[in-house]
N, C-alpha and C positions, 0 to 999 in steps of 0.2 A: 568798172564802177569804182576801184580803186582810187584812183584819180583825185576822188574829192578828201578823202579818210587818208592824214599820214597814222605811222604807228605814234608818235610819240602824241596825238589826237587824246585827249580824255573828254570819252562818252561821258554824258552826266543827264539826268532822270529831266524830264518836262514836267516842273511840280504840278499842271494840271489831268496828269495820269493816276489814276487808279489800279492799282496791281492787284489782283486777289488769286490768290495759292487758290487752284480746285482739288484737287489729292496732289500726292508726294510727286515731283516733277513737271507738273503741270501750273499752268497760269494764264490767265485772262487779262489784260491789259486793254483799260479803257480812256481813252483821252478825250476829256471836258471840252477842249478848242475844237475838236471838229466832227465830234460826235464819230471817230470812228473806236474800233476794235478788233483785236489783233489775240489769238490765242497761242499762247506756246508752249507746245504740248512735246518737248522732254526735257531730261535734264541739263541737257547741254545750253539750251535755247535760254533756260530759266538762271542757269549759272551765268550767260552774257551778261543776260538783264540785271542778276546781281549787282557784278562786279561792275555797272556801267555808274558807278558812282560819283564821277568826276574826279576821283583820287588815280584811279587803275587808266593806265593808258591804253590802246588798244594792243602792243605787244605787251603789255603787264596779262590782260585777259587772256590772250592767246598762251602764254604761256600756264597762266591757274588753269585752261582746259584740257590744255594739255597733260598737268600736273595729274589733275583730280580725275579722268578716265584710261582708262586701259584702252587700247587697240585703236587708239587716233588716228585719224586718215590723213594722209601726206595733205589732204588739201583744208587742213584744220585752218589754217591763216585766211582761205579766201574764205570759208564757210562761217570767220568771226563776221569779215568783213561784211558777208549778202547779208547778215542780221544784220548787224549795228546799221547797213546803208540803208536795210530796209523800215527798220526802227527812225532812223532820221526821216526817212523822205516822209513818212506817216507823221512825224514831230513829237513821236515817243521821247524820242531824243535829244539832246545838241550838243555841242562839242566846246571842251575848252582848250584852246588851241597857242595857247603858253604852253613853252619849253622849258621850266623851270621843274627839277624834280625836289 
């Protein structure tokens, strides 16, 4: 799934999404285009979503989760990746795909 996402990729918000914090770590994201809805229910998931601000590149994010939890799994890189691929294919997402930092 890789394939389509490089690292230097900056995620960036579909402004027809709706985010709503439910308690601390959690979030409910709803997107107006196509009526669907997606919850993400920890803080790792909620910190993707953060930082998918079109500024953080997809190694930019991988490394803040890295950063900000203890006991990160070797497989932290692909586990950015099945969100953010997952978040695109739903069109939470989309990418801005300049290489200019």
């Amino acid at each position: 799934q890789q394939s389509v996402m490089e690292l230097s990729a900056k995620p960036l918000h579909n402004p027809s999404v709706l985010a709503r914090k439910i308690i601390e770590g959690e979030m409910v994201l709803v997107n107006a285009d196509n009526a669907t809805a997606l919850a993400l229910t920890n803080r790792t998931a909620v910190l993707i979503w953060e930082k998918a601000d079109g500024k953080n590149s997809i190694q930019d994010i991988i490394a803040q989760v890295t950063e900000q939890f203890h006991d990160v799994p070797d497989t932290v890189a692909n586990d950015v990746f099945d969100l953010l691929n997952l978040l695109a294919l739903d069109g939470f997402i989309g990418f801005e795909w300049n290489d200019r930092r």
